[in-house]
N, C-alpha and C positions, 0 to 999 in steps of 0.2 A: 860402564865399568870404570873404577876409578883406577890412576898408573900407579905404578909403585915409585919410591923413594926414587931407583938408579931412573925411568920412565922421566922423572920430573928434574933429574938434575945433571944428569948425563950429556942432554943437548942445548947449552948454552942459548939463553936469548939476547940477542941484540939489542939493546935500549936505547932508541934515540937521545941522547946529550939531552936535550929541553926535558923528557920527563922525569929524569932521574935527580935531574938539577930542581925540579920541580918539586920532587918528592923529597928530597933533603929539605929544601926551603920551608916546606910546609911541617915538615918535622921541627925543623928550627926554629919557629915560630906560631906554628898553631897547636904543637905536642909538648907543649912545656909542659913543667913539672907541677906547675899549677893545675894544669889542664886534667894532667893526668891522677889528680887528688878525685876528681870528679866525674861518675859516671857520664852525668849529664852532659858536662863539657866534655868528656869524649865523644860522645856520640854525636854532638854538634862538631868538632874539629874531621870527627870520619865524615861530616857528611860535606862537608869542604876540599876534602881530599875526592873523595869522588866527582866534585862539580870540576875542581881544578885537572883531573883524570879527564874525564870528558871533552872539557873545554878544551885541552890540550892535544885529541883526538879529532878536534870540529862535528863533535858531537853533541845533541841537546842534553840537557841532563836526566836524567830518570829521577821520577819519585823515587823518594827513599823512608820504608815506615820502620821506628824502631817501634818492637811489641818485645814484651816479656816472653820467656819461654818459649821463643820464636828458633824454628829450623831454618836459620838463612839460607834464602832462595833469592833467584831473581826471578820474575814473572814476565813472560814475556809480551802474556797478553794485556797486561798494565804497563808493561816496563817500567816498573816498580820492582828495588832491590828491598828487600825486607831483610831487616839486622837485628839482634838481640839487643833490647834495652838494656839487659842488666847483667848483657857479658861481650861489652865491647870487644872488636879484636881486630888489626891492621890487616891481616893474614886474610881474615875473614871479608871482610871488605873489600881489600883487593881480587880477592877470589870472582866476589858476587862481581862488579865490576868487568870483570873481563869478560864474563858472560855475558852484561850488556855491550859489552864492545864486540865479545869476536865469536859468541853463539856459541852452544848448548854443549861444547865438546868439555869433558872432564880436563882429557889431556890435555888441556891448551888451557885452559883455566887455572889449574893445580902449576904447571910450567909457567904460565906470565908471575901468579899470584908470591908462590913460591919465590921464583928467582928474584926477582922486584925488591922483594921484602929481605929475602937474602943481601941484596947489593944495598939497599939505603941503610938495614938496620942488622949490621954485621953482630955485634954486642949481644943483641934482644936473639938472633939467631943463632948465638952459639948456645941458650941458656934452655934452647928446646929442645926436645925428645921428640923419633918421629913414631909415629903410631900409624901403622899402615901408608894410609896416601896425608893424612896429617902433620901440620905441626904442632906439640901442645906444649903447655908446663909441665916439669916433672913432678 
């Protein structure tokens, strides 16, 4: 069952200083605005954010496959994050991500992913709509 909106934003998470600092870093120089012209280099800078996630956790990295028309999942029995080629999205990534970090629970997932993405990318987060336990485009 997935949380709702107050569920996910109600009980602040704690970010260690290193990954937040991390995650701006990598915004500021693997998310440019170049980057961002191009699907493909998105999908290469998400998969950098995740290794830099992980490595930051003292974790191995997981495969990561992007496929078209893909229902982002993580697998657990591959540990392989699977992401949509051709609908990049930080939220989303993060999301999968934390599922390889902290196991199968929605609520802990939708709470890291969310808030995370709330704190580095205040801007891109005012400009969303929630739609159930999502964040989307209007």
């Amino acid at each position: 069952m997935y949380p709702s909106k107050n569920e996910i934003l109600d009980h602040p998470i704690h970010f260690p200083e290193e990954l937040i600092n991390m995650v701006l870093e990598w915004k500021k120089t693997c998310y440019t605005k170049d980057v961002r012209s191009s699907i493909e280099k998105k999908n290469t800078a998400l998969a950098r954010l995740v290794a830099a996630i992980t490595t930051s956790f003292h974790r191995k990295n997981p495969s990561i496959v992007f496929t078209p028309d893909c229902n982002p999942h993580y697998n657990t029995t591959e540990h392989c994050i699977y992401l949509s080629s051709t609908n990049p999205s930080i939220i989303t990534t993060l999301h999968e991500t934390a599922h390889y970090l902290f196991g199968p629970s929605e609520h802990t997932a939708c709470r890291w992913s969310v808030q995370l993405f709330k704190l580095c990318f205040p801007d891109a987060y005012k400009k969303l709509v929630w739609n159930r336990h999502m964040l989307k485009h209007p």
